[in-house]
C-alpha positions as CSV (number, residue, x, y, z in Angstrom):
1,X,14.4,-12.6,24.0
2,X,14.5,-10.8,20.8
3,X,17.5,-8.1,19.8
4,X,15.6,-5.7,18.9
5,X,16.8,-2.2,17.6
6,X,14.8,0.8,18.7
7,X,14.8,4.2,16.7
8,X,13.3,7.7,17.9
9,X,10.4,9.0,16.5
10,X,13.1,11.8,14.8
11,X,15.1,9.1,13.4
12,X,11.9,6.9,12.1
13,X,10.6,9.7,10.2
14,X,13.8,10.0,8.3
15,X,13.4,6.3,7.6
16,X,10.0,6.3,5.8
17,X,10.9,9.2,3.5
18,X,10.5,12.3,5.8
19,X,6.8,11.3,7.3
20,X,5.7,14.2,9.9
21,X,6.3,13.0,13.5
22,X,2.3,14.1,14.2
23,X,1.3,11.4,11.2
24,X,3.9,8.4,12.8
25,X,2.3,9.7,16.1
26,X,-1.1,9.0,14.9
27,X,-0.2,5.6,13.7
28,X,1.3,4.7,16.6
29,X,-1.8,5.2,18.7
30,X,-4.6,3.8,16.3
31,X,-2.3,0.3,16.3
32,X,-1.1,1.2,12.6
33,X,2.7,0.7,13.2
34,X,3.7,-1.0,16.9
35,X,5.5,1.4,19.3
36,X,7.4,1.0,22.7
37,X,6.6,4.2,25.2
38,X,10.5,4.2,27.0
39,X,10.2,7.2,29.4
40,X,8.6,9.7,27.9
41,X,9.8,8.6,24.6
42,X,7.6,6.7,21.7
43,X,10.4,4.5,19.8
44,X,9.6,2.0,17.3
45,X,11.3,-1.4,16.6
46,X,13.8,-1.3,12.6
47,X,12.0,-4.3,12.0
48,X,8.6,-2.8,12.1
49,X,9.5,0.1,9.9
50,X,11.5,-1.9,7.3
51,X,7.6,-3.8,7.5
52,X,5.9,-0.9,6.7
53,X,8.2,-0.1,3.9
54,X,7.5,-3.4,2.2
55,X,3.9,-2.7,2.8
56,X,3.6,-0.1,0.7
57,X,5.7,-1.1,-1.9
58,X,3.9,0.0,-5.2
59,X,4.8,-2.5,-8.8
60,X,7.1,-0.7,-11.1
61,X,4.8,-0.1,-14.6
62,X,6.4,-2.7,-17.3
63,X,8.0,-0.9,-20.2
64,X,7.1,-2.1,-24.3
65,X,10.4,-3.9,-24.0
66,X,9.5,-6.4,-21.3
67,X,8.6,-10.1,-21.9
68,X,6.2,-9.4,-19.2
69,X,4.6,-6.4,-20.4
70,X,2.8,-8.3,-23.2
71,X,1.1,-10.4,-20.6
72,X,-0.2,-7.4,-18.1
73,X,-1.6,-5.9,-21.2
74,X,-3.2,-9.4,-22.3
75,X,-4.7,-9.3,-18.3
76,X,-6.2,-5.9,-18.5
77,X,-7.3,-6.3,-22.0
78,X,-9.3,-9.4,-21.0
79,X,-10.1,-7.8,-17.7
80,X,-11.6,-4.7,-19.9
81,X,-13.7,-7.0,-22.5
82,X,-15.1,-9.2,-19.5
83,X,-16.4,-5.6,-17.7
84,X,-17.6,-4.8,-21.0
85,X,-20.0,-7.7,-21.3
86,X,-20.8,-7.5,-17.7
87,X,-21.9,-3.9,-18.4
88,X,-23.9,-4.5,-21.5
89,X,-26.1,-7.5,-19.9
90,X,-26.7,-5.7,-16.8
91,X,-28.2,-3.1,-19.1
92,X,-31.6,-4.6,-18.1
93,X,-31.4,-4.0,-14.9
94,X,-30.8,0.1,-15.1
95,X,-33.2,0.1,-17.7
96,X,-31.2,-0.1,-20.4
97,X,-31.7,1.2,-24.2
98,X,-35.7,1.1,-25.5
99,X,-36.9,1.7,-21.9
């Protein structure tokens, strides 16, 4: 059997940033986050909280300076010209310019 650590529904709110105990409630019971009813008490496993912080992990925005940078903005600029083109021959099918 696993070791697992329970926290309170006090405790887990502090742990993802301050989230309202109604919100984690809500979670809880439409199977967003897995819970353990002890007694009266909802508690939630570290490891499933440390999941839902990777989760929702956002990707820092490159900065000018990084080798990387130059190839997001070589992505999106291709991504850009190819929804360009896609635009401009789909123009026949909303009746595009002369109609």
């Amino acid at each position: 059997m696993q070791n697992r650590q329970l926290v309170g529904l006090q405790e887990s709110c502090k742990i993802l940033g301050n989230l309202s105990p109604w919100t984690l409630r809500g979670w809880a019971y439409k199977g967003k986050i897995a819970s353990h009813k002890v007694g009266s008490r909802l508690m939630f496993d570290r490891a499933e909280l440390d999941r839902i912080i990777r989760e929702s992990e956002r990707p820092r925005i490159a900065r000018a300076s990084d080798p990387s940078a130059h190839e997001a903005r070589g992505r999106i600029a291709s991504l850009e010209q190819s929804t360009e083109q896609n635009a401009v021959g789909d123009s026949h099918i909303r009746g595009g310019a002369g109609r």
